[in-house]
N, CA, C and O of each residue as an XYZ file, in Angstrom:
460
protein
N      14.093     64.550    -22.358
C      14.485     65.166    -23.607
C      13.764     66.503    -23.761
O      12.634     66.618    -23.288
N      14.422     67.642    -24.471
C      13.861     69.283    -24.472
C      13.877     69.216    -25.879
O      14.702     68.859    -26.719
N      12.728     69.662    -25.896
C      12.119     70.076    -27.177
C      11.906     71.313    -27.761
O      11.042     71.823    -27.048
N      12.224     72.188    -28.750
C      12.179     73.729    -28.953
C      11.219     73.319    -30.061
O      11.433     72.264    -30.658
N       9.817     74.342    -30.485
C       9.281     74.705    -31.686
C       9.578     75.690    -31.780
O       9.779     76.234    -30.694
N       9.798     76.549    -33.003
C       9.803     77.645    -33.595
C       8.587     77.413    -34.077
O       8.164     76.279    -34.304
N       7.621     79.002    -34.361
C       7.025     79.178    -35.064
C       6.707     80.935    -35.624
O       7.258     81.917    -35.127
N       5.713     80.968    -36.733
C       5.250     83.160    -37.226
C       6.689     83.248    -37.760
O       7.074     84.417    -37.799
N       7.336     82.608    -38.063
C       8.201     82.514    -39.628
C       7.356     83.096    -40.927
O       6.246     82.590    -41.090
N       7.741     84.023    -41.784
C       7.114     84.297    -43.112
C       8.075     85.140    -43.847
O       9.252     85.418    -43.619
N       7.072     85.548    -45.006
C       7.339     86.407    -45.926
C       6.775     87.766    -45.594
O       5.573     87.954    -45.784
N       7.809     89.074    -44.943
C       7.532     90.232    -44.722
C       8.046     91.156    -45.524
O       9.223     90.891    -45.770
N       7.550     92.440    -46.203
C       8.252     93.638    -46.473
C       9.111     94.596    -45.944
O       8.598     95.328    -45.098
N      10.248     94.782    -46.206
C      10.905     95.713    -45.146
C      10.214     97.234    -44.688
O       9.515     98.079    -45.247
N      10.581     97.130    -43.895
C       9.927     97.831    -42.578
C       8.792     97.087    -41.958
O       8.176     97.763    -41.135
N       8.395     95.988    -42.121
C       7.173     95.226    -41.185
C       7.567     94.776    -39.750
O       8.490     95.300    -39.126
N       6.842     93.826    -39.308
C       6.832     92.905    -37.879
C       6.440     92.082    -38.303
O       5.491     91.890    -39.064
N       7.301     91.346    -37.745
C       6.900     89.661    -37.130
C       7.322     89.119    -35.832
O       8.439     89.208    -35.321
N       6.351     88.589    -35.407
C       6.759     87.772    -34.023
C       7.047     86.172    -34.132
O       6.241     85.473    -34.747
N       8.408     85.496    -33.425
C       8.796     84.624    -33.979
C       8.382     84.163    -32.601
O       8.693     84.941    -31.699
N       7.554     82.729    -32.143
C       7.266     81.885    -30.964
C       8.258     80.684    -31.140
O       8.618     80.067    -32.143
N       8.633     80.551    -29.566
C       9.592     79.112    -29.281
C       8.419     78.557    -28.023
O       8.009     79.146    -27.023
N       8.133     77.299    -28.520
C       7.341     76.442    -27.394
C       8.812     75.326    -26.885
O       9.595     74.754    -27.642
N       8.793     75.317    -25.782
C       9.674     74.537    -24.893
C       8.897     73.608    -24.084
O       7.947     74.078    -23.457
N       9.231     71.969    -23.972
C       8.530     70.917    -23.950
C       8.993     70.659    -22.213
O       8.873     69.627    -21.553
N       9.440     71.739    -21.877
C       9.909     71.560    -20.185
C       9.342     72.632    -19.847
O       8.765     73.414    -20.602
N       9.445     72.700    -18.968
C       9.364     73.790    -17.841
C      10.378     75.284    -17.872
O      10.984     75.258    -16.801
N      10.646     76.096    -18.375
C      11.403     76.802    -18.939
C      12.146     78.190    -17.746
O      12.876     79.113    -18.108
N      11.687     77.926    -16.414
C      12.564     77.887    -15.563
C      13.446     77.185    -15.112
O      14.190     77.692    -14.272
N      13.635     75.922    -15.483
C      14.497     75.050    -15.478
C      15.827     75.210    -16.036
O      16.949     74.987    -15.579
N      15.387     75.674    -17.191
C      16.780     76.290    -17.936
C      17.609     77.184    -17.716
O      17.100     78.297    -17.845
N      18.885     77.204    -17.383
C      19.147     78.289    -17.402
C      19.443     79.422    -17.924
O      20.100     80.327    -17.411
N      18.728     79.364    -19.443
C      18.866     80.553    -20.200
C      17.988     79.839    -21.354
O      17.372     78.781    -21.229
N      18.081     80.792    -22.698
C      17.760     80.595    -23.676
C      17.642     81.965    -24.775
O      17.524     83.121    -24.371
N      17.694     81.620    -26.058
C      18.174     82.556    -26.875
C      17.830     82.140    -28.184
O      17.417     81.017    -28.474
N      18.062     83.328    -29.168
C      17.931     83.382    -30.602
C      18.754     83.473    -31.561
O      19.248     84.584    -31.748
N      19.024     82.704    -32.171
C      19.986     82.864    -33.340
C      19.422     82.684    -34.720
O      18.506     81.874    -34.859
N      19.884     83.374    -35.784
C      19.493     83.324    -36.645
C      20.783     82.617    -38.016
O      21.758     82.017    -37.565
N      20.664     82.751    -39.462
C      21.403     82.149    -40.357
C      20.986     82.747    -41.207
O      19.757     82.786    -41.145
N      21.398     83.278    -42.037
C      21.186     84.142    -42.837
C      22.201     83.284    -44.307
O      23.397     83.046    -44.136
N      21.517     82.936    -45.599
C      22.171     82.216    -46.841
C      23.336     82.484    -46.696
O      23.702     83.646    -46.518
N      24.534     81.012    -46.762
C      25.751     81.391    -47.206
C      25.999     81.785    -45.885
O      27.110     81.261    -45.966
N      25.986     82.264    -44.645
C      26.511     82.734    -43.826
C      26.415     82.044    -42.433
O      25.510     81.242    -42.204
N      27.448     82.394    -41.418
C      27.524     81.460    -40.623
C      26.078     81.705    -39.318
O      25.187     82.492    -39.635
N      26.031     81.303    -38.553
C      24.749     81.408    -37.384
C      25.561     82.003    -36.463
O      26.739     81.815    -36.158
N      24.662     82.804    -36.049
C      24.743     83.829    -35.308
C      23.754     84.680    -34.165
O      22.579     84.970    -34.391
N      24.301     84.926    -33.221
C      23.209     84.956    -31.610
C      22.642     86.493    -32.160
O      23.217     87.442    -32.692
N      21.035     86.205    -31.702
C      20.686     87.120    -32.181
C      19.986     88.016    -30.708
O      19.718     89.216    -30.638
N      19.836     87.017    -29.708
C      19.728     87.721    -28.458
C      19.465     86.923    -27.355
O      18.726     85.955    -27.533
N      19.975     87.156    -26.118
C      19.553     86.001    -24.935
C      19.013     86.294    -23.827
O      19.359     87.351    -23.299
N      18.032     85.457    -23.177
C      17.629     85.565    -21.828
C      17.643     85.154    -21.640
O      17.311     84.128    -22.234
N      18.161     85.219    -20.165
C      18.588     84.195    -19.034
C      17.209     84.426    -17.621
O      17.248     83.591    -16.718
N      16.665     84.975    -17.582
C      15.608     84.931    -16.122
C      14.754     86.192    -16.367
O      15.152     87.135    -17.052
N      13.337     86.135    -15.652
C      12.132     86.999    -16.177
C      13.166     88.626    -15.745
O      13.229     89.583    -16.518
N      13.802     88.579    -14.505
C      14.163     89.896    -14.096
C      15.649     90.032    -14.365
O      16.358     90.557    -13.507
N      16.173     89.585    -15.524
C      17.041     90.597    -15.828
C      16.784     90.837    -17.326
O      16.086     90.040    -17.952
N      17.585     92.418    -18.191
C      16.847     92.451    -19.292
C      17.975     91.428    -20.058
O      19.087     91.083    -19.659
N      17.151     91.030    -21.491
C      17.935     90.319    -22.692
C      19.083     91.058    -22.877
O      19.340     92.168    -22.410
N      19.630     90.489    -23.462
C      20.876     91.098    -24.334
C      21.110     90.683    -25.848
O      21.246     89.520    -26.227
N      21.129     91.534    -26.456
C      20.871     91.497    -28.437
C      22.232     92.047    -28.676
O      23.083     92.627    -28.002
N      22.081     91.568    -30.099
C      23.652     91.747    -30.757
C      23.414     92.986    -31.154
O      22.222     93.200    -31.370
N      24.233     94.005    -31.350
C      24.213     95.614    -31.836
C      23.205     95.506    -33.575
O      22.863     96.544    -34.141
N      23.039     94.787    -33.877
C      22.745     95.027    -35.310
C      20.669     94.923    -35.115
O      19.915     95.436    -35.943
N      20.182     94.157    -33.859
C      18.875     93.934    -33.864
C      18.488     95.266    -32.412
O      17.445     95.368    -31.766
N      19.527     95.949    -32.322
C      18.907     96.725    -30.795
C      18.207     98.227    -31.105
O      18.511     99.222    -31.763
N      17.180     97.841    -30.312
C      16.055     98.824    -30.373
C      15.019     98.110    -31.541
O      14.078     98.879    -31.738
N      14.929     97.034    -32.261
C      14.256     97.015    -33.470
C      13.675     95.495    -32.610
O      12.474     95.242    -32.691
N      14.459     94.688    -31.931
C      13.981     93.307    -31.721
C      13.885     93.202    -30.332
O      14.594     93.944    -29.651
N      12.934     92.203    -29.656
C      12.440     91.941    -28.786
C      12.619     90.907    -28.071
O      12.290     90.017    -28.856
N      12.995     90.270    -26.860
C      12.674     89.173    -26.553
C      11.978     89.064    -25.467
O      12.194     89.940    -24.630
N      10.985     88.035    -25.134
C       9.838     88.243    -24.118
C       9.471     86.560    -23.894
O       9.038     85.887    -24.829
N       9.658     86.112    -22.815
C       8.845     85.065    -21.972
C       7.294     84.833    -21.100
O       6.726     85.541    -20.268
N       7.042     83.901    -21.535
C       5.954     83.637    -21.124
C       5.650     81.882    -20.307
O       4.876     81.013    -20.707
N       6.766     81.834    -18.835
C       7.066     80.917    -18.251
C       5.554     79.926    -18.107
O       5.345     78.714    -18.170
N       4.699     81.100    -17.890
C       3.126     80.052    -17.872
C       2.915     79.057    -18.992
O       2.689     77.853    -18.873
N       3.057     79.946    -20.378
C       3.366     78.623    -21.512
C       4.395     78.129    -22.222
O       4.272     77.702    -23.370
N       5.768     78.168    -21.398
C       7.006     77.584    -21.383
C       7.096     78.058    -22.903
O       7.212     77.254    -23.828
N       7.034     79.391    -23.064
C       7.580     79.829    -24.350
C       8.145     80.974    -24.091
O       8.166     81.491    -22.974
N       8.790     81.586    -25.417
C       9.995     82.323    -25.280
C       9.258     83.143    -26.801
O       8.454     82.596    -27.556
N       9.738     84.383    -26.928
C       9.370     84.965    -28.168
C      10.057     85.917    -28.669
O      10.791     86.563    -27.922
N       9.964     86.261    -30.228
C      10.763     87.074    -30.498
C      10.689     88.324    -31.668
O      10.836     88.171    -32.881
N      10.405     89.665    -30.910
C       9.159     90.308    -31.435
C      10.073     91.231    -32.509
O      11.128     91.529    -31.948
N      10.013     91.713    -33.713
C      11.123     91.834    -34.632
C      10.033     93.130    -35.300
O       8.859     92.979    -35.637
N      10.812     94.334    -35.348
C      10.279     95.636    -35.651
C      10.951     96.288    -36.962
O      12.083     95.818    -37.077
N      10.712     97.037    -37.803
C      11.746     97.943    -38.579
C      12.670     96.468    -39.502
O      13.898     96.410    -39.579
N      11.824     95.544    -40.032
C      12.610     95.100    -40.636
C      13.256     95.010    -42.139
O      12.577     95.599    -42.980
N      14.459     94.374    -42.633
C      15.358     94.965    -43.545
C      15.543     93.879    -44.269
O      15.163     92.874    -43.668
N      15.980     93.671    -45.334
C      16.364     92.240    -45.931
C      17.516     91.903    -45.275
O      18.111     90.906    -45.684
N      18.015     92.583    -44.239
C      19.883     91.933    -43.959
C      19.141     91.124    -42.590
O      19.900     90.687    -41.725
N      17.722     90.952    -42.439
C      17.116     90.177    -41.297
C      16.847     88.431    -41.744
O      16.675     87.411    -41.076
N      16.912     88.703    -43.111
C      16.704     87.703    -43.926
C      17.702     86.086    -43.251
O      18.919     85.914    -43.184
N      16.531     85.139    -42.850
C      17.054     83.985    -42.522
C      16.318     83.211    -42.029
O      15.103     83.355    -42.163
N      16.947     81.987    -41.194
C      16.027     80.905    -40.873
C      16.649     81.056    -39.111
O      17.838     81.153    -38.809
N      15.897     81.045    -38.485
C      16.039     81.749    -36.593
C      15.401     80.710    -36.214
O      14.301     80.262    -36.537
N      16.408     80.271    -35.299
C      16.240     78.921    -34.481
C      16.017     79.623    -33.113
O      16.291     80.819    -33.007
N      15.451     78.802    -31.894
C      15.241     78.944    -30.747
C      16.475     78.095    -29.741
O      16.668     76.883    -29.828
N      16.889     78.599    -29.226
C      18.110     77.597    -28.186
C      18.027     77.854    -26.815
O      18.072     78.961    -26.280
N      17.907     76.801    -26.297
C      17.589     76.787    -24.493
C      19.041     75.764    -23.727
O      19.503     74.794    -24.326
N      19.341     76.027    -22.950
C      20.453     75.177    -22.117
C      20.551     75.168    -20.915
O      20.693     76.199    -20.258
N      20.497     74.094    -20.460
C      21.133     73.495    -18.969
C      22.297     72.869    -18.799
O      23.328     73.437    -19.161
N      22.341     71.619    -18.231
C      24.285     71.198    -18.708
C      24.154     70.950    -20.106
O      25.236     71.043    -20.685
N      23.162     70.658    -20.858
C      23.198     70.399    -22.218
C      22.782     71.785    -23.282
O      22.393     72.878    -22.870
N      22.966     71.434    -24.597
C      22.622     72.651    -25.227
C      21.233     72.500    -26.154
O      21.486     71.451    -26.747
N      20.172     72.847    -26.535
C      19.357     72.289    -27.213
C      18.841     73.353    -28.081
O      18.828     74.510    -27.659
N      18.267     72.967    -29.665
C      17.303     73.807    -30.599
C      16.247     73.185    -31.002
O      16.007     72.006    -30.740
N      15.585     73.880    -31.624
C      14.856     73.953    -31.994
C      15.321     73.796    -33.690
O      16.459     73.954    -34.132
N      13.841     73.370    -34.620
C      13.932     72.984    -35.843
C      14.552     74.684    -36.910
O      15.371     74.722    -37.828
N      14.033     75.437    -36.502
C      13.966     76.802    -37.266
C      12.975     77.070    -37.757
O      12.149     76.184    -37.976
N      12.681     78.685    -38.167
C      11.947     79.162    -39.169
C      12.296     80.275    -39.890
O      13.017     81.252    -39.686
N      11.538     79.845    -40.868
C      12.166     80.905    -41.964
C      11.852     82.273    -42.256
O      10.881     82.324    -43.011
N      12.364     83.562    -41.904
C      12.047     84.845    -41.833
C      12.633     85.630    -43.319
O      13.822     85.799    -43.592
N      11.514     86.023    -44.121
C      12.427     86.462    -45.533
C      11.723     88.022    -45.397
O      10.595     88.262    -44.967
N      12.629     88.901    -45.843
C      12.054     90.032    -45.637
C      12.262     90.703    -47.502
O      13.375     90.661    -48.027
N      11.501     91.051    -47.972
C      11.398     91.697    -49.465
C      11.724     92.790    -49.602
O      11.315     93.547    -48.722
N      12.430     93.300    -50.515
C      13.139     94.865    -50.601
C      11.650     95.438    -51.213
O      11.518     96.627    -51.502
C-alpha cells in the first residue's frame, strides 16, 4: 500500500512562499510519476504540475509557470512543491498524487493566501 503526506500548508500573504512537502511511504522511483493538484472552494481539482523522473523537467499548468516549483528528493522519497509570487487565486487545499498501475493521494493541505 502507497502512502502520500502532504505537508507547510498555511496562511500566507499575497506575494509570499510556501513550500508544500509530499512524503511517499515507497520508494519513489518506483513510480512512475507523480504530481500536484490543487482545489480551490467550489471548484473542481485541478493538475497543478507533474514529474515523471529526476532528468526530465516538470511540467505546470500555464497559470503556476515561472512562480511554482517542483523538486524531488528520491533519498527521502519525497516530492515538493516550492510556490513563489503568491495570489489569492492560489487559494486551496493541494494534494500530492503518485502512480504506477494504480493511482494514489495523499490527504491534502491547506494553502490560503490573504489579499
Amino acid at each position: 500500500q502507497v502512502h502520500l503526506v502532504e505537508s507547510g500548508g498555511g496562511l500566507v500573504q499575497a506575494g509570499g512562499s510556501l513550500t508544500l512537502s509530499c512524503v511517499v511511504s515507497v520508494n519513489i522511483t518506483n513510480l512512475y510519476g507523480m504530481a500536484w493538484h490543487r482545489q480551490a472552494p467550489e471548484k473542481q481539482r485541478e493538475l497543478v504540475g507533474v514529474i515523471t523522473s529526476p532528468t526530465i523537467t516538470p511540467d505546470y499548468v500555464d497559470s503556476v509557470k515561472g512562480r511554482f516549483s517542483i523538486s524531488r528528493d528520491d533519498k527521502k522519497n519525497t516530492i515538493y512543491l516550492s510556490m513563489n509570487t503568491l495570489t489569492p487565486a492560489d487559494t486551496g487545499i493541494y494534494y500530492c498524487q503518485g502512480w504506477d498501475t494504480q493511482l494514489y493521494w495523499g490527504q491534502g493541505t491547506q494553502v490560503t493566501v490573504s489579499s
